[in-house]
C-alpha positions in Angstrom: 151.0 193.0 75.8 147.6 193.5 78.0 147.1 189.8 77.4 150.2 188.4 78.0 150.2 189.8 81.5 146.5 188.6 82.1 147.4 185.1 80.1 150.7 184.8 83.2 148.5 185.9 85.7 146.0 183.3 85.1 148.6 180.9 85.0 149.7 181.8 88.5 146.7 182.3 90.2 145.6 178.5 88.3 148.8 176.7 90.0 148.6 178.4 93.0 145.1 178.0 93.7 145.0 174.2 94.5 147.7 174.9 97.4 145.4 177.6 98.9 142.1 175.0 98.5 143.9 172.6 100.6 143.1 173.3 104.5 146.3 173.1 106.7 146.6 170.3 108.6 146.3 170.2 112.6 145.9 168.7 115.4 143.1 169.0 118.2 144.6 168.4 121.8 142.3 165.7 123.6 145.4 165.0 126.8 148.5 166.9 128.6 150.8 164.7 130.3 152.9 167.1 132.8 155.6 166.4 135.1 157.4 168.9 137.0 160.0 168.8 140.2 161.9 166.6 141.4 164.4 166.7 144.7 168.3 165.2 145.8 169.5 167.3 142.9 167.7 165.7 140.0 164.5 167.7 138.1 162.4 167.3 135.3 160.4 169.8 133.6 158.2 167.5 131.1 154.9 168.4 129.0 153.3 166.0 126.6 150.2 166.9 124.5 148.5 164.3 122.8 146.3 165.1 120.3 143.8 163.6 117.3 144.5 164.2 113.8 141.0 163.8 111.5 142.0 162.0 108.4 139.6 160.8 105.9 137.0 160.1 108.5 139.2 158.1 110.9 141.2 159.3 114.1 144.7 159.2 114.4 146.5 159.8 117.7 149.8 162.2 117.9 151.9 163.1 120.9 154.3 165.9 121.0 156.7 166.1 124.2 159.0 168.4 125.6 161.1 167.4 128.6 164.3 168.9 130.3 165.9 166.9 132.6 168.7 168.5 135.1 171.2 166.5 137.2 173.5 168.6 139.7 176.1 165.9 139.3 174.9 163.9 136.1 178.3 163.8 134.9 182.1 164.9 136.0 184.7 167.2 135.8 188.3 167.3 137.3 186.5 164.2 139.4 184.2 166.6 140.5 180.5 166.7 139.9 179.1 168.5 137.2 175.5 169.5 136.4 174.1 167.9 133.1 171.2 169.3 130.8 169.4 167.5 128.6 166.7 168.8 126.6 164.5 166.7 123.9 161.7 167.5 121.8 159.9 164.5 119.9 156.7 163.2 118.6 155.2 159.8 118.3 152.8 158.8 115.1 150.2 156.7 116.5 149.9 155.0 113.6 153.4 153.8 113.8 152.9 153.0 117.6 149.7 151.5 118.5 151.2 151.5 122.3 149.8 155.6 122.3 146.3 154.5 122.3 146.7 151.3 124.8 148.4 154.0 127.2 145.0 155.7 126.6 143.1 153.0 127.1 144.9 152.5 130.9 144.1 156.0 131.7 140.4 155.8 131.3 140.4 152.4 132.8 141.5 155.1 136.4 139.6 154.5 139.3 138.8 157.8 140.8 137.7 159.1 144.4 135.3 161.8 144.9 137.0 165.6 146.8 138.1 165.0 150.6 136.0 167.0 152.9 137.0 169.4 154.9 138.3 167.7 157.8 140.5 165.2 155.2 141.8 167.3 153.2 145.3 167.0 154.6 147.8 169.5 154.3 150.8 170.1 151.3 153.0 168.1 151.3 157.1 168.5 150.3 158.5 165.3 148.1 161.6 164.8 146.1 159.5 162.9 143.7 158.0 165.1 140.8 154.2 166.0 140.5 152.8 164.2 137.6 149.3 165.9 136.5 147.3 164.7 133.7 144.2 166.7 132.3 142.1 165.6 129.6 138.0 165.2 128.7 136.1 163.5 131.4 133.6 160.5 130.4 130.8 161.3 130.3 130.8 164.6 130.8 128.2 167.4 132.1 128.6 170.0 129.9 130.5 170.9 127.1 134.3 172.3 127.6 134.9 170.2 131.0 138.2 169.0 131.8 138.9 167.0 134.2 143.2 167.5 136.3 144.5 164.7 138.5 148.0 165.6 140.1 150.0 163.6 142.4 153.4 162.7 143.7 152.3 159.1 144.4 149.1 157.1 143.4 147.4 155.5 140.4 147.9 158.8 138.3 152.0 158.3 138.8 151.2 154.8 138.6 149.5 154.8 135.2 152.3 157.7 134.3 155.6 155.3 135.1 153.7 152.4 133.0 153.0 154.7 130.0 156.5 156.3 130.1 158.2 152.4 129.8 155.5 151.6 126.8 156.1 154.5 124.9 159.6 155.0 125.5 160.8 153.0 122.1 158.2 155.1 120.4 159.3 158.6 120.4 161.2 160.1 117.2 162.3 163.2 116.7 160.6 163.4 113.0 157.5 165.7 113.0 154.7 164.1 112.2 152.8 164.7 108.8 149.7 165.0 107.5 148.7 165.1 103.4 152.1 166.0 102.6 152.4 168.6 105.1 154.4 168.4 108.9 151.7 169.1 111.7 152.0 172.3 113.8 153.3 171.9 117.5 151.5 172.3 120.1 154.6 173.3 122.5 156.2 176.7 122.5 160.2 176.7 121.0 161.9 176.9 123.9 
């Protein structure tokens, strides 16, 4: 009876061992894409990671967005306005959409200024645009860990942002991406 147990026990742990020798797959995130604000009664609330995916020795790009988009009179009722909400969540395979990495390609290719001094650094200012801030690794960089952050209402940064969004707009799916048989982790929070 002892080695019947021990015989289905070995069984077990032999068919569930390959499962368990296999490492999850993930994603590291390398960009973040956000976009938040808005004015005249339209706001978006809009985060994009994108993120490389180590596969046999190659890179493969992933982006994972969230966005929420709010319009005070996006639609009607009793001829009235009334306020829409539209949330999405969605990926794009970069392997399936080369466009990701030439949207990449743009965004290094950013001219940037050095910090104002102190007597141009201008004050805040209020816009009914939203602030679009990208963050990512810097070229070249110092020291290990830096990031570099460029926000703006208006400028090359919104600029390269409104290009990317009208490249990658036929991209976006809302399948999950997978790796080795298994769907990739998000990077954004449920909302």
């Amino acid at each position: 009876m002892c080695m019947i147990r021990t015989a289905k026990f070995v069984i077990l742990l032999a068919a569930a061992t390959p499962g368990l020798a296999q490492p999850q797959p993930f994603a590291i995130e390398r960009y973040r894409v956000t976009q938040q604000g808005g004015g005249l009664g339209v706001d978006v609330d809009e985060t994009m990671v994108v993120s490389v995916v180590i596969e046999g020795g190659r890179e493969r790009w992933i982006a994972e967005r969230r966005r929420r988009d709010r319009d005070r009179c996006g639609g009607r009722t009793d001829r009235r306005c009334a306020q829409t909400d539209r949330t999405v969540h969605d990926w794009i395979d970069g392997d399936a959409c080369p466009k990701l990495t030439a949207a990449l390609v743009d965004l290094a290719r950013l001219r940037l200024s050095g910090f104002a001094p102190p007597g141009r650094s201008g004050v805040d200012t209020v816009s009914d645009t939203p602030l679009v801030t990208v963050s990512g690794t810097p070229d070249r960089m110092s020291g290990v860990g830096a990031r570099l952050s460029l926000a703006a209402f208006s400028g090359p940064v919104v600029e390269w942002w409104t290009r990317s969004e009208r490249l990658l707009a036929p991209c976006w799916t809302t399948r999950q991406p997978m790796s080795k048989g298994r769907p990739l982790g998000p990077h954004l929070p449920p909302e």
